[in-house]
C-alpha positions in Angstrom: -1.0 -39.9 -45.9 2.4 -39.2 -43.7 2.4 -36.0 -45.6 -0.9 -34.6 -44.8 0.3 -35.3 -41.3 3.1 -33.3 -41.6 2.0 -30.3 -43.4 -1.2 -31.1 -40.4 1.4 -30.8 -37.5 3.2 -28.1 -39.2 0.1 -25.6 -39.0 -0.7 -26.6 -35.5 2.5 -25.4 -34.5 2.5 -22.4 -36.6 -0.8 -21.5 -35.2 0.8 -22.0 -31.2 3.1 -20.0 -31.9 0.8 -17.6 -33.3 -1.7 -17.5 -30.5 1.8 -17.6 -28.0 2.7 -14.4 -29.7 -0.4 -12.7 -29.2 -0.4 -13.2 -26.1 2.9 -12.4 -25.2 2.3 -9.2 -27.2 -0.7 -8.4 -25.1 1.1 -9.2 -21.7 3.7 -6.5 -22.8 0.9 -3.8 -23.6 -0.2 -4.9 -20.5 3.1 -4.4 -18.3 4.0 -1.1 -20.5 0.6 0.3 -19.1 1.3 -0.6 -15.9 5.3 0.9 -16.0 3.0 4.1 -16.9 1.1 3.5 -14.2 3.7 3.4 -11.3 5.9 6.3 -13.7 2.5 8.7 -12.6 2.2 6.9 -8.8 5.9 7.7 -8.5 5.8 11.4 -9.8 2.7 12.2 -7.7 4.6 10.8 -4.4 7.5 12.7 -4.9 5.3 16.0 -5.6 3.7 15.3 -2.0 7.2 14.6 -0.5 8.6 17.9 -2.0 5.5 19.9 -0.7 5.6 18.5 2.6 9.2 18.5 3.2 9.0 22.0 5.0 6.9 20.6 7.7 9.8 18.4 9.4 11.3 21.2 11.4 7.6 22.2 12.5 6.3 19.0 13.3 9.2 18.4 15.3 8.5 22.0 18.0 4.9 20.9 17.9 5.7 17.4 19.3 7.8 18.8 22.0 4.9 20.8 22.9 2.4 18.1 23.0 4.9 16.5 24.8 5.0 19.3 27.4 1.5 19.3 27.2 1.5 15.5 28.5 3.6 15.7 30.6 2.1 18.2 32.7 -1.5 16.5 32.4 0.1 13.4 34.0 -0.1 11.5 31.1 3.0 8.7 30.7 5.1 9.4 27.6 3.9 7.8 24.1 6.2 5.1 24.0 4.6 3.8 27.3 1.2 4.2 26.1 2.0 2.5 22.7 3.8 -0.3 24.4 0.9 -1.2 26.8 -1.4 -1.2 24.0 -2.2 -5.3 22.9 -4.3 -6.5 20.0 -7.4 -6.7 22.5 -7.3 -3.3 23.6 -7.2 -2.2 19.7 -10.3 -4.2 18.6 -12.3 -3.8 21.8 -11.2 -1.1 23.8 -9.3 -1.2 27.2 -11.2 -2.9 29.5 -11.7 -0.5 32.4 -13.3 1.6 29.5 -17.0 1.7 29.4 -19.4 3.4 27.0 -22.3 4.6 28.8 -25.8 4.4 27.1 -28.4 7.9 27.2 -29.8 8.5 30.2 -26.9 6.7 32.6 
């Protein structure tokens, strides 16, 4: 009888560590497909970054222009208008702001 028990235990842990293997073998397939994944992600960013690298310089003349813009308008400089911004004002809208309906 002991040895039924044994041979018993012996192919319960045999078939653990059969189903552990599987699935350690499917986790990899799993993370190899994902390193593929991020390999594509990656290339695709740095193709963007390459081909957008050029605007910089140009970005940088038209800011000073919008900031030119602003500042003749009378309107403060961003960093003012960013810093009096609060969550509130975000989700709702400043509050002196008021959406007229048709016909007011």
């Amino acid at each position: 009888m002991k040895t039924v028990l044994i041979l018993l235990t012996l192919a319960e842990v045999v078939v653990l560590v059969l189903v552990l293997a599987v699935y350690l073998l499917r986790i990899a397939a799993t993370l190899r497909n994902i390193a593929r994944t991020l390999g594509l992600v990656t290339f695709g960013v740095r193709a963007i970054e390459k081909q957008t690298e050029p605007l910089g310089p140009v970005l940088t003349d038209v800011n000073e222009s919008l900031e030119q813009v602003a500042e003749m308008l009378g309107i403060p400089p961003a960093r003012e208008r960013v810093a009096e911004r609060t969550v509130e004002a975000v989700e709702h809208g400043p509050a002196s702001h008021q959406i007229s309906g048709p016909g007011s």
